[in-house]
Each structure stands twice: as C-alpha cells, then as structure tokens.
PyMOL Python script that loads the backbone (N, CA, C, O; Angstrom):
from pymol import cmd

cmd.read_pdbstr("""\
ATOM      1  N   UNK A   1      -4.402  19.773  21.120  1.00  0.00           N
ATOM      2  CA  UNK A   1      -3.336  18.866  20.755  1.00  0.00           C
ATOM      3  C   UNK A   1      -3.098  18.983  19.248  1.00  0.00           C
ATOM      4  O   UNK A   1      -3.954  19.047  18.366  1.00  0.00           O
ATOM      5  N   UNK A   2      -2.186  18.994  19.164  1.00  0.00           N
ATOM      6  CA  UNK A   2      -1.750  19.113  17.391  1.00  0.00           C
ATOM      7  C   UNK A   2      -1.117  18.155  17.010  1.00  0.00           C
ATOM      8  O   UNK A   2      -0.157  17.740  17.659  1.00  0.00           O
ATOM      9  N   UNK A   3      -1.552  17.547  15.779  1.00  0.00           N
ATOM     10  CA  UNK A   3      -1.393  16.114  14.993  1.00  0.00           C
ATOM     11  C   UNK A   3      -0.368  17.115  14.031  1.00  0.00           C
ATOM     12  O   UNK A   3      -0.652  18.213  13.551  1.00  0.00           O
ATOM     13  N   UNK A   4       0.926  16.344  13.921  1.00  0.00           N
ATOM     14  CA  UNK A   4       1.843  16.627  12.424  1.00  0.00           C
ATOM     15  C   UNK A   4       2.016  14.859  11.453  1.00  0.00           C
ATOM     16  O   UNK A   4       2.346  13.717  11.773  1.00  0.00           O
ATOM     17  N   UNK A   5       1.538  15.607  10.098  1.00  0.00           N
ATOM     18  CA  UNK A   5       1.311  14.755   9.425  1.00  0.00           C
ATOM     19  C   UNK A   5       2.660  14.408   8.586  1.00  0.00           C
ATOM     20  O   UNK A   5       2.934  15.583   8.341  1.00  0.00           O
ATOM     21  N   UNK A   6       3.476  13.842   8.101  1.00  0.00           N
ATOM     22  CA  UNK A   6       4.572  13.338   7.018  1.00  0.00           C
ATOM     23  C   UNK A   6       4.164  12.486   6.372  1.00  0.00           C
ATOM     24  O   UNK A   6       3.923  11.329   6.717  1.00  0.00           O
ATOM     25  N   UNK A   7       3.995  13.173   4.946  1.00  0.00           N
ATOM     26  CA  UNK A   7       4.052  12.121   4.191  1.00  0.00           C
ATOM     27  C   UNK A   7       5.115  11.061   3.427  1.00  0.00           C
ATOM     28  O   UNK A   7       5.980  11.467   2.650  1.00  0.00           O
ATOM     29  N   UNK A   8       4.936   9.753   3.739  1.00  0.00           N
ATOM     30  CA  UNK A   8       5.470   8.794   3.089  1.00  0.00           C
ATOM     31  C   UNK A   8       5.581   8.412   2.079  1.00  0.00           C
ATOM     32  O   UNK A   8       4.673   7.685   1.676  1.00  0.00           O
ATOM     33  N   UNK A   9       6.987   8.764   0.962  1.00  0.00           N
ATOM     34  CA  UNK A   9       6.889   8.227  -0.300  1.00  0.00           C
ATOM     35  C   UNK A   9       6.730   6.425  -0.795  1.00  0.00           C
ATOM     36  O   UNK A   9       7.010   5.509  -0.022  1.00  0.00           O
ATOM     37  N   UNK A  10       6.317   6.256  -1.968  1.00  0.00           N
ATOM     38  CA  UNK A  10       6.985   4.922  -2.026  1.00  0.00           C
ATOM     39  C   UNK A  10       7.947   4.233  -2.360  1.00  0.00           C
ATOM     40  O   UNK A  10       8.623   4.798  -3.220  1.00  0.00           O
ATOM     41  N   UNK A  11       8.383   3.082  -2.011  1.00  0.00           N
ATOM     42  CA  UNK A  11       9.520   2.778  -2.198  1.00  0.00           C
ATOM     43  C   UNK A  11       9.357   2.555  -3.954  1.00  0.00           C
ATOM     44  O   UNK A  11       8.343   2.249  -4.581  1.00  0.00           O
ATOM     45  N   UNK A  12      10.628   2.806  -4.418  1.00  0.00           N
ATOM     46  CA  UNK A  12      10.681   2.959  -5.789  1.00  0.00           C
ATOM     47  C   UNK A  12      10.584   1.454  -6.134  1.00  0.00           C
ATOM     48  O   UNK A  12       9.665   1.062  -6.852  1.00  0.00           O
ATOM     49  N   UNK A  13      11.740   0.393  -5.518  1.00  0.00           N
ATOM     50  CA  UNK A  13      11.218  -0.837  -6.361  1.00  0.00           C
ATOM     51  C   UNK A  13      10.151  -1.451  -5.805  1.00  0.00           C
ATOM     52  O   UNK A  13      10.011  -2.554  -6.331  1.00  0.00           O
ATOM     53  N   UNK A  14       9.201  -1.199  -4.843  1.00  0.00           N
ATOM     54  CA  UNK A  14       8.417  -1.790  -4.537  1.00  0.00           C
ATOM     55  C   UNK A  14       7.563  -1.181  -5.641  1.00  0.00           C
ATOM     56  O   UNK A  14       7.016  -1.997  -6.382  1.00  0.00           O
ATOM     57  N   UNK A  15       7.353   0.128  -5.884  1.00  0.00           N
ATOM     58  CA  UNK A  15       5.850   0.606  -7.165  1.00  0.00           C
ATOM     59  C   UNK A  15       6.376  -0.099  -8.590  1.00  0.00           C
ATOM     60  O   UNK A  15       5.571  -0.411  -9.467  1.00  0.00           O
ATOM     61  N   UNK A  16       7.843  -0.319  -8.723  1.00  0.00           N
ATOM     62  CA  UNK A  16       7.664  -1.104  -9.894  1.00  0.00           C
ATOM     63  C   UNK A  16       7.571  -2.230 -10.041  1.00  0.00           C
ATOM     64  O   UNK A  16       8.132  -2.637 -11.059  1.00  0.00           O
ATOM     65  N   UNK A  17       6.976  -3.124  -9.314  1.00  0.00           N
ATOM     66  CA  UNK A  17       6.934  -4.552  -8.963  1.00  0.00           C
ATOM     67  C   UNK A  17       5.312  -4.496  -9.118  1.00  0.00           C
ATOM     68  O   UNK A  17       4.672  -5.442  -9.577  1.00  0.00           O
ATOM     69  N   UNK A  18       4.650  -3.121  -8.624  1.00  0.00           N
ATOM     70  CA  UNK A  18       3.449  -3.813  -8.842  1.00  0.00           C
ATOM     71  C   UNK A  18       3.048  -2.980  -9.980  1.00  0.00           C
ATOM     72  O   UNK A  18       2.008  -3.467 -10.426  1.00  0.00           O
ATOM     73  N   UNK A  19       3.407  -1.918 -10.673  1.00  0.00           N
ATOM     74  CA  UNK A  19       3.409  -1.616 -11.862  1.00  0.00           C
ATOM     75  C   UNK A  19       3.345  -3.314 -13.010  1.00  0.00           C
ATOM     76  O   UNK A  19       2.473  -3.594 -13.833  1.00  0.00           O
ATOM     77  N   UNK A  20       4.583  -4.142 -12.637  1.00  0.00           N
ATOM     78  CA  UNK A  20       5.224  -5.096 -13.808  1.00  0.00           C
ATOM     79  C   UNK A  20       4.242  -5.817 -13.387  1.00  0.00           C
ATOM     80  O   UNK A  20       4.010  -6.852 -14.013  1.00  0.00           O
ATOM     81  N   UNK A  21       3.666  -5.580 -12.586  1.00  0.00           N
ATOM     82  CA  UNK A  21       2.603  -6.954 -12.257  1.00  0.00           C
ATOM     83  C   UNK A  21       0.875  -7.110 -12.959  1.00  0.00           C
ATOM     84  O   UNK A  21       0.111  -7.956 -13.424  1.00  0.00           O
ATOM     85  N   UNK A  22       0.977  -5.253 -12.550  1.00  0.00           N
ATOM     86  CA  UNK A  22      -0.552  -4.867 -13.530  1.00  0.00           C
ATOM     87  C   UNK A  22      -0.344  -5.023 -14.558  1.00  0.00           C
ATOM     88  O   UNK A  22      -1.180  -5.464 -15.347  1.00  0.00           O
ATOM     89  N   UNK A  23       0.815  -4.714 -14.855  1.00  0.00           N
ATOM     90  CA  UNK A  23       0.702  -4.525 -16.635  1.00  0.00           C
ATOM     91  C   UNK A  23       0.297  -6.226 -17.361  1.00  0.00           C
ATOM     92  O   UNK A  23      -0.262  -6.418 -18.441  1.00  0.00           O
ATOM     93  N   UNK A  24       0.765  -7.248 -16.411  1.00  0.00           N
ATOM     94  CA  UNK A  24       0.723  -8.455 -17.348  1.00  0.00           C
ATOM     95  C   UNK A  24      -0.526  -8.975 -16.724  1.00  0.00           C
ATOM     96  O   UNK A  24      -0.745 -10.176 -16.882  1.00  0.00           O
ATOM     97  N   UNK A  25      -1.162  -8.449 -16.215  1.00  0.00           N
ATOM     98  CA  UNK A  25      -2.746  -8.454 -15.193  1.00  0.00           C
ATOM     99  C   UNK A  25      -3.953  -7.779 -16.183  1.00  0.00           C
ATOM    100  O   UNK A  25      -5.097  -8.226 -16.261  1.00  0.00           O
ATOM    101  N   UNK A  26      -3.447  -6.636 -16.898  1.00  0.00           N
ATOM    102  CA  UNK A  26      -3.703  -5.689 -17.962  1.00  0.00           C
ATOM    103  C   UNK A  26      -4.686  -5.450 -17.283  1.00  0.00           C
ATOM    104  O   UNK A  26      -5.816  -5.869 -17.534  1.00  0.00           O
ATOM    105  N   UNK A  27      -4.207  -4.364 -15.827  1.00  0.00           N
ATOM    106  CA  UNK A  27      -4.918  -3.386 -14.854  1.00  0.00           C
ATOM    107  C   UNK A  27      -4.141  -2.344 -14.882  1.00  0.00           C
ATOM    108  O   UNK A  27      -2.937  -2.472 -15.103  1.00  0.00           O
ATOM    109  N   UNK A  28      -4.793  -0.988 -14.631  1.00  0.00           N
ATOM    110  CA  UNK A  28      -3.995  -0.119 -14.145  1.00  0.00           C
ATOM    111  C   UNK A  28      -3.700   0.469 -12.539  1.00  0.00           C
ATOM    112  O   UNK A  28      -4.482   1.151 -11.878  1.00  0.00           O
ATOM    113  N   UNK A  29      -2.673   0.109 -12.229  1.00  0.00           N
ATOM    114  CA  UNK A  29      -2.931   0.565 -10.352  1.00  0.00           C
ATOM    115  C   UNK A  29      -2.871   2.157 -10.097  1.00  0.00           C
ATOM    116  O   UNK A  29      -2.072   2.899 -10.668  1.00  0.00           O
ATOM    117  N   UNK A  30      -3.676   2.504  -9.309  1.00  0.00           N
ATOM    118  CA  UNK A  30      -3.757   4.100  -8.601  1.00  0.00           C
ATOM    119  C   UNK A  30      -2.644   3.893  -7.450  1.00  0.00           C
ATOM    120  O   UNK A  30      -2.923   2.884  -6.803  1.00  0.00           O
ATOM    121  N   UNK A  31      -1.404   4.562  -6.964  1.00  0.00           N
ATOM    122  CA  UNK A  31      -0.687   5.063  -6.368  1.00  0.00           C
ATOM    123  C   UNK A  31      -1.216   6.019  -5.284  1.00  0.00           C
ATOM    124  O   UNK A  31      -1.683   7.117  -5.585  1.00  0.00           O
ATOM    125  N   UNK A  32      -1.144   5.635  -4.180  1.00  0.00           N
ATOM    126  CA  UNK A  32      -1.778   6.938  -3.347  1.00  0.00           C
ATOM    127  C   UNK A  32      -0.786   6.710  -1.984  1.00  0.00           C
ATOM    128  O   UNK A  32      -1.091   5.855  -1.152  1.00  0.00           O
ATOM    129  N   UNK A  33       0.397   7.528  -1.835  1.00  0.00           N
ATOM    130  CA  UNK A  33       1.166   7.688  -0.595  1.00  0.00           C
ATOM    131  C   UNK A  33       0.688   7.890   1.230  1.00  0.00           C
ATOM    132  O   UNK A  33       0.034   8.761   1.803  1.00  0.00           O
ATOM    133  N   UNK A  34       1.280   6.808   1.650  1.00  0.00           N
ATOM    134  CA  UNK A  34       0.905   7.037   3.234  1.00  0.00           C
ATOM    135  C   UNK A  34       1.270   8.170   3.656  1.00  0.00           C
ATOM    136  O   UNK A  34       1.634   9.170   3.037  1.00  0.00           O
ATOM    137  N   UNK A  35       1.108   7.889   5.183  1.00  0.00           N
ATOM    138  CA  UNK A  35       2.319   8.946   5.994  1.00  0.00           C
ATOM    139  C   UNK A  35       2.341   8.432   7.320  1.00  0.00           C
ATOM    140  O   UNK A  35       1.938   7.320   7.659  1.00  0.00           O
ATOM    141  N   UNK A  36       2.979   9.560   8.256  1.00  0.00           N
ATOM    142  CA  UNK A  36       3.164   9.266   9.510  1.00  0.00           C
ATOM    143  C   UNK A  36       2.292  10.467  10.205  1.00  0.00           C
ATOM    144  O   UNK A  36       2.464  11.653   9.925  1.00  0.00           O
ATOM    145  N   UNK A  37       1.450  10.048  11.035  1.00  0.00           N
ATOM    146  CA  UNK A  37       1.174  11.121  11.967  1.00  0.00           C
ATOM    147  C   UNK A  37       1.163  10.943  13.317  1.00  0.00           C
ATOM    148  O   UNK A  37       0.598   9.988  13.850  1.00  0.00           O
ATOM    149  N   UNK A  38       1.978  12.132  14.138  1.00  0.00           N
ATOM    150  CA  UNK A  38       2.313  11.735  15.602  1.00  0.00           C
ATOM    151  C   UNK A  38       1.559  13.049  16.132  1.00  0.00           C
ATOM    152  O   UNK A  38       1.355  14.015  15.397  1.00  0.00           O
ATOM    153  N   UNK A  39       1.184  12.997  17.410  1.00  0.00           N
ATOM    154  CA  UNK A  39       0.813  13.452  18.229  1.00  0.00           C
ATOM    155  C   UNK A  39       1.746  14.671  18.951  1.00  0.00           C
ATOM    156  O   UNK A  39       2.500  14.260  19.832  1.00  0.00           O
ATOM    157  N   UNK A  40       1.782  16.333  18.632  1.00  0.00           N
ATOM    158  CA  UNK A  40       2.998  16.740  19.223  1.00  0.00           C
ATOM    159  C   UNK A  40       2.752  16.343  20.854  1.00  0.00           C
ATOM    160  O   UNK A  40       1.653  16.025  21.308  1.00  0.00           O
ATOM    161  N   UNK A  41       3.992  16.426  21.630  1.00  0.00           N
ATOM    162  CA  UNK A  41       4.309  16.702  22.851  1.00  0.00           C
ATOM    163  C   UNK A  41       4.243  15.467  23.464  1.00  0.00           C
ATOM    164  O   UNK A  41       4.340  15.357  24.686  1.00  0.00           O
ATOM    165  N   UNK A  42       3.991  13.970  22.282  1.00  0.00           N
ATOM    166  CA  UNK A  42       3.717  12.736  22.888  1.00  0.00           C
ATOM    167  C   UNK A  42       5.173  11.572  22.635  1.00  0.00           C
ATOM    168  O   UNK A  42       6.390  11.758  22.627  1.00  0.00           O
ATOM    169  N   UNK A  43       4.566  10.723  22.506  1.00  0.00           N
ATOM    170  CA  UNK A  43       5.294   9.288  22.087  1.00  0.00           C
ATOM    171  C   UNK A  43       4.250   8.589  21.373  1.00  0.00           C
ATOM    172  O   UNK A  43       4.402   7.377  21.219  1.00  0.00           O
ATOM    173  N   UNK A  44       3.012   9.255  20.821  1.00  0.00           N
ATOM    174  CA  UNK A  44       2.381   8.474  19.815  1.00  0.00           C
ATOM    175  C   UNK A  44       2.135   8.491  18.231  1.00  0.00           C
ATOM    176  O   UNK A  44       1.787   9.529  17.668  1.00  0.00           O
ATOM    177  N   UNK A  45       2.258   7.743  17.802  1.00  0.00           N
ATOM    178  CA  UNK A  45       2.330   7.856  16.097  1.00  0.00           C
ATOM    179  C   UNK A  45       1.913   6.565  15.482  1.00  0.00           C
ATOM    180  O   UNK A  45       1.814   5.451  15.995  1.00  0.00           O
ATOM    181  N   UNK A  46       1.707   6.942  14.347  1.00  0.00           N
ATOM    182  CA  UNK A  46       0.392   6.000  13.365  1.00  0.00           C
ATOM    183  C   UNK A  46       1.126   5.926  11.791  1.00  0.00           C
ATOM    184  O   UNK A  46       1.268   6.856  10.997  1.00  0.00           O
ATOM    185  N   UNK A  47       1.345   5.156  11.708  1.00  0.00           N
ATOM    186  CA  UNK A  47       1.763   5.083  10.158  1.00  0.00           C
ATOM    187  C   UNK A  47       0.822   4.382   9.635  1.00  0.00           C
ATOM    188  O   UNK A  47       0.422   3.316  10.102  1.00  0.00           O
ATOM    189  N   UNK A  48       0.317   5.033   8.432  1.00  0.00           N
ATOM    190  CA  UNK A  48      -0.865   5.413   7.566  1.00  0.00           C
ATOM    191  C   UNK A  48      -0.135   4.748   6.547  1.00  0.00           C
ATOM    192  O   UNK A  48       0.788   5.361   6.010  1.00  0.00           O
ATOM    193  N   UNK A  49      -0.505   3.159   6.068  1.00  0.00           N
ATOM    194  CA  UNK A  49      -0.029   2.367   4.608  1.00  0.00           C
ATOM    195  C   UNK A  49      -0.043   3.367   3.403  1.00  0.00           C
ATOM    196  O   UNK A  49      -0.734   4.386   3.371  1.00  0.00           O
ATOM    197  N   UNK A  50       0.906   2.899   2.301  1.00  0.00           N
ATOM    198  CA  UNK A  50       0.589   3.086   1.065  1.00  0.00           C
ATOM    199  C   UNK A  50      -0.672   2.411   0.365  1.00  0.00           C
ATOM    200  O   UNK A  50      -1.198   1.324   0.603  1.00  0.00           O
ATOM    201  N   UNK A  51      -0.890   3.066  -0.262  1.00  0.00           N
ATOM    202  CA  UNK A  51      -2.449   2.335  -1.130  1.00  0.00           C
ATOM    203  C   UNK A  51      -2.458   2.193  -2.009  1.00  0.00           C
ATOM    204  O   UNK A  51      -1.891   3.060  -2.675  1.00  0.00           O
ATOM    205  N   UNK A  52      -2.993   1.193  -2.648  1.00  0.00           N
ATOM    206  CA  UNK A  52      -2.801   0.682  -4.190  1.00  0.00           C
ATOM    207  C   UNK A  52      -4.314   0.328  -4.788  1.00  0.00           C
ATOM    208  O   UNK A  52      -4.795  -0.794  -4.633  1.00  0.00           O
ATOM    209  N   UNK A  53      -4.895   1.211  -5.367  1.00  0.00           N
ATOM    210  CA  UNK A  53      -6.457   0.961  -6.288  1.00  0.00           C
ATOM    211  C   UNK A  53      -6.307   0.171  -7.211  1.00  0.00           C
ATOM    212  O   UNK A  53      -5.495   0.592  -8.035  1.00  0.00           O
ATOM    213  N   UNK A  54      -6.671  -0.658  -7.414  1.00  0.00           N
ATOM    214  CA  UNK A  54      -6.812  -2.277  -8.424  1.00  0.00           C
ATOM    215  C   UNK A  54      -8.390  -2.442  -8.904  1.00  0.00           C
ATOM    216  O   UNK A  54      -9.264  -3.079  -8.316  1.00  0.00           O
ATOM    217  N   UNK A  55      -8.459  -2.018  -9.598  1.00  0.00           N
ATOM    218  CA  UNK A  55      -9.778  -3.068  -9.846  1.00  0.00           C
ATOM    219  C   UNK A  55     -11.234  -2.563  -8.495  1.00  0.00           C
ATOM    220  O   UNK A  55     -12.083  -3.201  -7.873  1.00  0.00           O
ATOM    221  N   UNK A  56     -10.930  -1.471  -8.565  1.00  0.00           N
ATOM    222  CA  UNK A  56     -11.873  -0.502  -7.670  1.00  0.00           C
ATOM    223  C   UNK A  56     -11.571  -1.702  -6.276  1.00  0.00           C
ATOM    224  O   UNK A  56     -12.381  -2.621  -6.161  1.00  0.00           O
ATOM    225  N   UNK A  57     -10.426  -1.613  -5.311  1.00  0.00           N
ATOM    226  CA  UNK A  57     -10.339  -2.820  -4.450  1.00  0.00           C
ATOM    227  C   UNK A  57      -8.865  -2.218  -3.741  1.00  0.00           C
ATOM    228  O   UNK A  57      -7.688  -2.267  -4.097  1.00  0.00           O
ATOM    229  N   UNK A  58      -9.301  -1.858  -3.016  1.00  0.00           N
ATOM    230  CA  UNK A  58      -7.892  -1.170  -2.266  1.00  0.00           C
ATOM    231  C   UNK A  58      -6.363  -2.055  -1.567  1.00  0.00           C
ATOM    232  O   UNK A  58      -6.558  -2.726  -0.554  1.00  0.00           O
ATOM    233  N   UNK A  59      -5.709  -2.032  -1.832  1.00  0.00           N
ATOM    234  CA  UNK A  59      -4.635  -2.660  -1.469  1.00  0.00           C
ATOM    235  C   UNK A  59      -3.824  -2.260  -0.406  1.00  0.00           C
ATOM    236  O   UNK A  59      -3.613  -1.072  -0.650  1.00  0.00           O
ATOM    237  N   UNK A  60      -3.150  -2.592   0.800  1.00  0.00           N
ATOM    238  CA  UNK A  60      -2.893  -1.534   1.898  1.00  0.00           C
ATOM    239  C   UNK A  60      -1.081  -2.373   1.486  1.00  0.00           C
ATOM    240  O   UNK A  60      -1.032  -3.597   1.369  1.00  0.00           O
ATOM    241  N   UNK A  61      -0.081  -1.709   1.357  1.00  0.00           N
ATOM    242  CA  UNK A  61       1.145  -1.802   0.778  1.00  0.00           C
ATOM    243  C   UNK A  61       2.217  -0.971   2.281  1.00  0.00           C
ATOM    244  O   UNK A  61       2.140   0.212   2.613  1.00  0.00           O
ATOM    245  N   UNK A  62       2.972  -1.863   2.816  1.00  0.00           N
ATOM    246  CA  UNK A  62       4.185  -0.606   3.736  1.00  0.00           C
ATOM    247  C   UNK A  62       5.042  -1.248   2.746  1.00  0.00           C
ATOM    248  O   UNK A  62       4.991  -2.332   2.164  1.00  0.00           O
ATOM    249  N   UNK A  63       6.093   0.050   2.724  1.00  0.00           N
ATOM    250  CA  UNK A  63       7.491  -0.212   2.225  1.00  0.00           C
ATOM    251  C   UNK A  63       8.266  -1.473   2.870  1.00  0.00           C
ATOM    252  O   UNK A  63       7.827  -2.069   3.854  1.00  0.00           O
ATOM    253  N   UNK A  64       9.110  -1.714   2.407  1.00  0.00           N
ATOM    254  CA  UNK A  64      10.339  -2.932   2.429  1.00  0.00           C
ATOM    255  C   UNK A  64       9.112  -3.850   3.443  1.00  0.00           C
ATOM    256  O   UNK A  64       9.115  -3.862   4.674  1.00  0.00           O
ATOM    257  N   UNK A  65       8.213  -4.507   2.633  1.00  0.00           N
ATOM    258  CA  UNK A  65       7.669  -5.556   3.355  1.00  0.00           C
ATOM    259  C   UNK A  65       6.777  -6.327   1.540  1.00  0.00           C
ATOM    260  O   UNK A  65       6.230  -5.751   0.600  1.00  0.00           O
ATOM    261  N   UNK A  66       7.099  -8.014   1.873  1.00  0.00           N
ATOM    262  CA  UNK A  66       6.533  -8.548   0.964  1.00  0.00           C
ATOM    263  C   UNK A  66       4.876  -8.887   1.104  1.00  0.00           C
ATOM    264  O   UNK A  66       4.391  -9.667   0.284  1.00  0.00           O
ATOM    265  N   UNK A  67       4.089  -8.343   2.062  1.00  0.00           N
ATOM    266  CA  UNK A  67       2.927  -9.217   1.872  1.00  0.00           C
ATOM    267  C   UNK A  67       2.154  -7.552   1.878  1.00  0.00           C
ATOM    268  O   UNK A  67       2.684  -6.589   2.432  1.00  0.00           O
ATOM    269  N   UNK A  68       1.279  -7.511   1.396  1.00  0.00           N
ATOM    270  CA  UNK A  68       0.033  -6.936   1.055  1.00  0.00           C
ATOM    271  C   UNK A  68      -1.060  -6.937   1.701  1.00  0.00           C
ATOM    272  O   UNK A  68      -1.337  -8.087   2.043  1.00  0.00           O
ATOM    273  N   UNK A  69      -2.185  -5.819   2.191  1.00  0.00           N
ATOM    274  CA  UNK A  69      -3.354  -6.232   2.597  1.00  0.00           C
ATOM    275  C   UNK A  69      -4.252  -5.983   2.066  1.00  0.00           C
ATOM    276  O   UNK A  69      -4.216  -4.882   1.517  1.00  0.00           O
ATOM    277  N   UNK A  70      -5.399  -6.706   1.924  1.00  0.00           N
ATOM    278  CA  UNK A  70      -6.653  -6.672   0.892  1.00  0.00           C
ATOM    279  C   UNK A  70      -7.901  -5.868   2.176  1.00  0.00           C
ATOM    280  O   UNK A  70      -8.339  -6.367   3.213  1.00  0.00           O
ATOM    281  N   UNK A  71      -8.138  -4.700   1.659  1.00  0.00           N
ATOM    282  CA  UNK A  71      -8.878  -3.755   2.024  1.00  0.00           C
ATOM    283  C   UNK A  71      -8.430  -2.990   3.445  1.00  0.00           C
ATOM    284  O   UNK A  71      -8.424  -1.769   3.598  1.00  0.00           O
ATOM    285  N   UNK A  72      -8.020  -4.082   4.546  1.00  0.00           N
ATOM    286  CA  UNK A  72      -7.683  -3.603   5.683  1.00  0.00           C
ATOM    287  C   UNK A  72      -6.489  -4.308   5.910  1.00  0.00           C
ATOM    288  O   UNK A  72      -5.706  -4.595   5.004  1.00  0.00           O
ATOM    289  N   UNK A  73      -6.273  -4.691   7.492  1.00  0.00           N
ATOM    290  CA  UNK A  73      -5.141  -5.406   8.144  1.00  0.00           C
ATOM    291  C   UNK A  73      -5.558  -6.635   8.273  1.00  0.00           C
ATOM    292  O   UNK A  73      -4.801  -7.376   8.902  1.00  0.00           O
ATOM    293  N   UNK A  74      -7.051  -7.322   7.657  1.00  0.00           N
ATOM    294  CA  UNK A  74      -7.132  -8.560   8.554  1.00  0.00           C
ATOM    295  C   UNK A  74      -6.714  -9.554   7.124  1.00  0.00           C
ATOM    296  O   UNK A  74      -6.125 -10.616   7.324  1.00  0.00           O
ATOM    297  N   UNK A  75      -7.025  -9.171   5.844  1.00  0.00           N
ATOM    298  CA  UNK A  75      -6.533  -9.978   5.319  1.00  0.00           C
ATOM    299  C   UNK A  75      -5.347 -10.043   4.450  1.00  0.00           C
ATOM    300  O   UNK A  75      -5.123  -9.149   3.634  1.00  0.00           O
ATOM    301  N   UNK A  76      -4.639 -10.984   4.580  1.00  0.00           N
ATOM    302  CA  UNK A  76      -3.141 -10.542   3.274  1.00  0.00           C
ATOM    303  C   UNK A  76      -2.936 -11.267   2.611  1.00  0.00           C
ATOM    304  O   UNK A  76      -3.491 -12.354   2.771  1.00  0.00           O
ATOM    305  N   UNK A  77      -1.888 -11.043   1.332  1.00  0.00           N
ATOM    306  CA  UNK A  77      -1.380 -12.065   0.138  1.00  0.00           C
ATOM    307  C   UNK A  77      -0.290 -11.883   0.130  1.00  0.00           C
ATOM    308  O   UNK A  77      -0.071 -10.692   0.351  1.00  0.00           O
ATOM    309  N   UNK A  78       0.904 -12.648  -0.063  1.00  0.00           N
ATOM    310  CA  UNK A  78       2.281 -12.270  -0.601  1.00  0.00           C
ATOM    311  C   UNK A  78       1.946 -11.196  -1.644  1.00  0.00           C
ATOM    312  O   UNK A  78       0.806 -11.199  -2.110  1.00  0.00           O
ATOM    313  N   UNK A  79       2.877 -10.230  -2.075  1.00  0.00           N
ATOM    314  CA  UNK A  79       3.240  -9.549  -3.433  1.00  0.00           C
ATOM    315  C   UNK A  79       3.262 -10.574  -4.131  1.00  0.00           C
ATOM    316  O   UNK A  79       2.605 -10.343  -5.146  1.00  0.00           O
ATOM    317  N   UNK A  80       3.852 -12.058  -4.138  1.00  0.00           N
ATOM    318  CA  UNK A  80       3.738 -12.336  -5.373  1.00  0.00           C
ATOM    319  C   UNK A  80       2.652 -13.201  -5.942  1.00  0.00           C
ATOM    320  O   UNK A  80       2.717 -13.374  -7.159  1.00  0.00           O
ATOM    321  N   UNK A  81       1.668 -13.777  -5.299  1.00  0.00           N
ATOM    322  CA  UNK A  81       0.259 -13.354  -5.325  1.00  0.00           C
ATOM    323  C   UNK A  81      -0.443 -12.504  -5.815  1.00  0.00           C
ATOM    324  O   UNK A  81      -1.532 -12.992  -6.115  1.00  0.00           O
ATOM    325  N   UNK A  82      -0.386 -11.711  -5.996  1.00  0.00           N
ATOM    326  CA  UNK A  82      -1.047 -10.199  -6.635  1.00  0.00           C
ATOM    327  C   UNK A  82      -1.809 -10.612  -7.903  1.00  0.00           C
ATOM    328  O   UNK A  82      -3.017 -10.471  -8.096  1.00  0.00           O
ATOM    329  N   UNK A  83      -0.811 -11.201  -8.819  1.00  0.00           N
ATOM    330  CA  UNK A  83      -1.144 -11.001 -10.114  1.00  0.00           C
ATOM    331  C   UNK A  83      -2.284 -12.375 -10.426  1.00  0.00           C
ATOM    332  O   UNK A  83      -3.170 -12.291 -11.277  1.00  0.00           O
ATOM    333  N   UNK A  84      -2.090 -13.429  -9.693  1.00  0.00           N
ATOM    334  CA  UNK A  84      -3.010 -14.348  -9.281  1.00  0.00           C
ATOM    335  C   UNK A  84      -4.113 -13.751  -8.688  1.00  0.00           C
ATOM    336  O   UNK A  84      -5.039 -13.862  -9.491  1.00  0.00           O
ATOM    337  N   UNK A  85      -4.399 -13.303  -7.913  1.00  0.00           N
ATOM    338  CA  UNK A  85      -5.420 -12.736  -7.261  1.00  0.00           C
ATOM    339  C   UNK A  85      -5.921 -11.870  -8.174  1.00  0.00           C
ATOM    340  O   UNK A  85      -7.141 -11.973  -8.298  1.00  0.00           O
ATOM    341  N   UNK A  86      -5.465 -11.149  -8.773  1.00  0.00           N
ATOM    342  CA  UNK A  86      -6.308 -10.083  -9.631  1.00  0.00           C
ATOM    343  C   UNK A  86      -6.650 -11.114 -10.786  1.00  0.00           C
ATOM    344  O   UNK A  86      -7.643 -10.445 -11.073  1.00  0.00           O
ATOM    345  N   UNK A  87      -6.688 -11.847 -11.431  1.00  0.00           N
ATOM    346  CA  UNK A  87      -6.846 -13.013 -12.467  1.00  0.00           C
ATOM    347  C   UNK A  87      -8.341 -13.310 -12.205  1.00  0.00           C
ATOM    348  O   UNK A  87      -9.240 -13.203 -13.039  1.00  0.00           O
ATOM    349  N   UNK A  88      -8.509 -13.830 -10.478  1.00  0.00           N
ATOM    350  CA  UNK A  88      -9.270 -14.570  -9.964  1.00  0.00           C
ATOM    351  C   UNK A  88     -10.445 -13.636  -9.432  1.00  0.00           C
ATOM    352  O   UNK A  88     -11.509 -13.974  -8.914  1.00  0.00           O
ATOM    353  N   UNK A  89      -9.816 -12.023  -9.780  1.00  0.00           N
ATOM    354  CA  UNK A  89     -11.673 -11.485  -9.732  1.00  0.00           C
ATOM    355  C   UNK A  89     -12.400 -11.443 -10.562  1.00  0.00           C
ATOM    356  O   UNK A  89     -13.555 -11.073 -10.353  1.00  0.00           O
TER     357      UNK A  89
END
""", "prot")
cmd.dss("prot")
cmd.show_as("cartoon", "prot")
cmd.util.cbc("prot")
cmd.orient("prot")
C-alpha cells in the first residue's frame, strides 16, 4: 500500500498572529508545517497539524481555526490565550 504525503503550508495570517504574540511574550516560536497523508487506492486520509515549538512545548495549530492544542488533541486554548499561557509557565 502506498501512503502519498502533501505537505501543508501555513496560513500566512495565522503565523503572524503568533509571531505578534511571541514577540510581546519575548519567545521565539519554531514553525514546522503539517500535511496530508492518504492512503493510495482508498478513501483514507490524516491531516497531520501545523506545529508550533514555544518554550520547548509543542503547540498543535490547523489553519483557519482559532483554538490551539497543547501537546496533543486533548487539551486546547483559544489563540488568544497564547500569550497568557506562555506568561504563566
């Protein structure tokens, strides 16, 4: 079975939202692009979040969506939360 992978850019104003956010956090965020990978010859596929490194603390980010997940899927914050939350480690 052969997996095809696409990678997912990020959305442009979403990386500068959390760019404007580190900067007044005075963190620097790591950028690391998802993707999509489907299964040939199927109907199955996996979209793989964008990732955001904070403060050695991974951030799981999809495009055109406001909330955020802290390490995995079980926990989240609004985006605009972020800069609060990073304060409070």
């Amino acid at each position: 079975m052969k997996i095809i992978k696409q990678e997912l850019q990020f959305e442009e104003s979403l990386k500068q939202r959390l760019e404007f956010m580190c900067e007044f956090a005075k963190v620097t965020p790591t950028f690391i692009n998802g993707s999509i990978r489907k299964l040939d010859k199927t109907n199955l596929t996996y979209i793989e979040p964008n990732r955001v490194i904070i403060k050695n603390i991974t951030f799981l980010v999809f495009n055109y969506s406001n909330d955020m997940y802290i390490s995995n899927l079980t926990k989240k914050i609004k985006l605009s939360e972020l800069e609060e939350y990073l304060k409070n480690i």
